[in-house]
C-alpha positions as CSV (number, residue, x, y, z in Angstrom):
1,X,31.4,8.3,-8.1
2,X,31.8,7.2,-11.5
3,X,29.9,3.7,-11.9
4,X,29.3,1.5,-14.9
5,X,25.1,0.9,-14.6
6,X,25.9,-3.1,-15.8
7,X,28.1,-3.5,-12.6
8,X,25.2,-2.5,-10.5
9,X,22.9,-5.1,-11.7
10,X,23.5,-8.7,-10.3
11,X,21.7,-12.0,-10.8
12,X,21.4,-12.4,-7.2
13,X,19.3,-9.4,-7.1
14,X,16.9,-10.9,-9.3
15,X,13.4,-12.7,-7.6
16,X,11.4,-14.1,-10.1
17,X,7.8,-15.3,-9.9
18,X,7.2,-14.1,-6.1
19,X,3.2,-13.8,-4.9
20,X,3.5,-10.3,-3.5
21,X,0.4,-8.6,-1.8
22,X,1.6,-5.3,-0.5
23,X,4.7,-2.7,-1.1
24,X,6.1,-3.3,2.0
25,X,6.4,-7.2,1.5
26,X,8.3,-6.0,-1.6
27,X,10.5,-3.8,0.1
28,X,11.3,-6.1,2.9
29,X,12.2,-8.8,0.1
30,X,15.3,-7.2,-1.9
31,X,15.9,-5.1,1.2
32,X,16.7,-8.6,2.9
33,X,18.3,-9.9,-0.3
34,X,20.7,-6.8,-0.4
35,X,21.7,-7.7,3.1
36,X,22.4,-11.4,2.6
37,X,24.6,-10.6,-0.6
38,X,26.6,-7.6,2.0
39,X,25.8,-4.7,-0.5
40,X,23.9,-3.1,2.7
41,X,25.3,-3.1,6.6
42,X,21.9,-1.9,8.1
43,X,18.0,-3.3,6.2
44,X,16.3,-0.6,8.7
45,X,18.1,2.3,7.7
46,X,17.7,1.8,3.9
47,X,14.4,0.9,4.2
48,X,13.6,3.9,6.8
49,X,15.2,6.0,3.3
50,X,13.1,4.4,0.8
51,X,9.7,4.6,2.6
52,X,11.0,8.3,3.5
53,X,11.3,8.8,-0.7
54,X,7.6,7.1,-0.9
55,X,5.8,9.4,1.3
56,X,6.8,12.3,-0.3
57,X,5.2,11.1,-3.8
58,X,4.6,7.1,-4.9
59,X,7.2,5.9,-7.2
60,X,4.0,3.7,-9.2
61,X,5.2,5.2,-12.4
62,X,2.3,3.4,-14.4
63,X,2.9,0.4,-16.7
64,X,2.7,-2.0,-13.4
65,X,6.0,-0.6,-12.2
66,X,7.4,0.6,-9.3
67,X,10.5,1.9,-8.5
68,X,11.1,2.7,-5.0
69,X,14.6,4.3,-4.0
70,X,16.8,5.6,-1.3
71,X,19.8,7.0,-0.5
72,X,21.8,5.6,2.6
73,X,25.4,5.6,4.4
74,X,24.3,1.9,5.1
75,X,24.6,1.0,0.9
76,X,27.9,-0.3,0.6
77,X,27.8,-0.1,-3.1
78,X,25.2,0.7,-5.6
79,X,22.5,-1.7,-6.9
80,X,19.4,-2.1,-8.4
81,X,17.4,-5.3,-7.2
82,X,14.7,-6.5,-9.6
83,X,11.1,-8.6,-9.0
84,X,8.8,-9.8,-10.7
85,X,5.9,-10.2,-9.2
86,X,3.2,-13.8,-10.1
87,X,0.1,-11.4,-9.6
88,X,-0.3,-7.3,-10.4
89,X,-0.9,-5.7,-6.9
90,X,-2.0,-2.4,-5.5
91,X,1.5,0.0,-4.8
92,X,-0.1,2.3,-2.5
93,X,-3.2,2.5,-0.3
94,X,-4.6,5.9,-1.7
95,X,-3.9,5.3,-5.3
96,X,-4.7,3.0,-7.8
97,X,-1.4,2.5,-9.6
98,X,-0.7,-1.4,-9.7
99,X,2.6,-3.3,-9.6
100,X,4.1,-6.5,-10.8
101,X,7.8,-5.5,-12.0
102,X,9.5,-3.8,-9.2
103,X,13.1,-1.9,-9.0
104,X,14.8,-1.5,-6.0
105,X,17.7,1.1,-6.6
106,X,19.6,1.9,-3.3
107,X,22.9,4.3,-3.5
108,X,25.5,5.6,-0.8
109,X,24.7,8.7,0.8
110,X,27.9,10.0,0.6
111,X,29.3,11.1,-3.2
112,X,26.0,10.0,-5.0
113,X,26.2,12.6,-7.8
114,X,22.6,12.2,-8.1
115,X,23.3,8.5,-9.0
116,X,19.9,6.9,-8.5
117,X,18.5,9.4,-11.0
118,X,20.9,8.4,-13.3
119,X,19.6,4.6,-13.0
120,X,15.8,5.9,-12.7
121,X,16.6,7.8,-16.1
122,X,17.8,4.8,-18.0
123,X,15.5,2.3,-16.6
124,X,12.3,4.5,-16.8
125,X,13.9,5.1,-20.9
126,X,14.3,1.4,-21.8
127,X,10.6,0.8,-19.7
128,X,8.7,3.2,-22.2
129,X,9.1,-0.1,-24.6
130,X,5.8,-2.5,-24.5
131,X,8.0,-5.1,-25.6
132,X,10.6,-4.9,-22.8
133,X,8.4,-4.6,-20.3
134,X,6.2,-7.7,-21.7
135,X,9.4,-9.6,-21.8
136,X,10.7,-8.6,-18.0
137,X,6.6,-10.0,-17.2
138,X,7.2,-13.0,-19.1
139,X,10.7,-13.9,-18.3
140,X,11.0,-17.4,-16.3
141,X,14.7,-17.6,-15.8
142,X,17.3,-15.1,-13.7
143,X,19.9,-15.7,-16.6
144,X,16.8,-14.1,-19.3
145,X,16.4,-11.3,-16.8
146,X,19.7,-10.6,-16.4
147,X,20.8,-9.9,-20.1
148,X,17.5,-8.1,-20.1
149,X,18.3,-5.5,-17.5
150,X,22.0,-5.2,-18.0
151,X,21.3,-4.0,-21.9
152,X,18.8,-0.5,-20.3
153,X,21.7,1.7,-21.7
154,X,21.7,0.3,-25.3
């Protein structure tokens, strides 16, 4: 499955300014997203895969990000969904890694290639810049996020 990263980010999947207070709040919100905009059949079974991937080590990777991810037959096409959180909150119970700017990257089971890594790879890349990541926190429009997130490979 040979996919073009820009046509796997969409301004629909983009939820700025939201008062989160728990990972699973976050989840639940581009889970449900994904499922209004049909690029998911099933919310359970995505989200069973992506709070699978989080027990077996946070994906907190510092920097107030999180990027939770799963693999699923239920993904009818690849996507990362984006939020930006109004307040910095505590990713996981037994560790103190905060979040504010969360990925959601969800891929098909079948023929993924390793695909999310691929996305985790460029995203985590462009994230390693201060100034990107203060400009995803400080971004007030889905249009500023957008062209933000669909440059990661340059």
């Amino acid at each position: 499955m040979d996919v073009n990263l820009e046509k796997v980010i969409q301004k629909e999947m983009i939820i700025l300014n939201e008062e989160v207070k728990s990972k699973d709040y976050a989840i639940d919100l581009l889970i449900n997203k994904a499922e209004k905009l049909k690029l998911i059949s099933e919310k359970e079974k995505l989200k069973e895969s992506v709070i699978d991937r989080e027990t077996i080590v946070s994906t907190a990777i510092g920097f107030d990000i999180a990027m939770p991810h799963g693999k699923s037959k239920t993904v009818n096409q690849p996507f990362i969904g984006f939020l930006q959180a109004s307040n910095s909150f505590k990713w996981s119970e037994n560790q103190d890694e905060m979040a504010s700017l969360i990925f959601l990257i969800a891929v098909p089971l079948e023929k993924s290639n390793n695909l999310h890594l691929k996305f985790i790879s460029s995203l985590s890349k462009k994230l390693l810049d201060e100034d990107y990541r203060n400009k995803l926190k400080e971004a007030n429009s889905k249009q500023e996020v957008f062209e933000l997130l669909r440059n990661i490979t340059n």
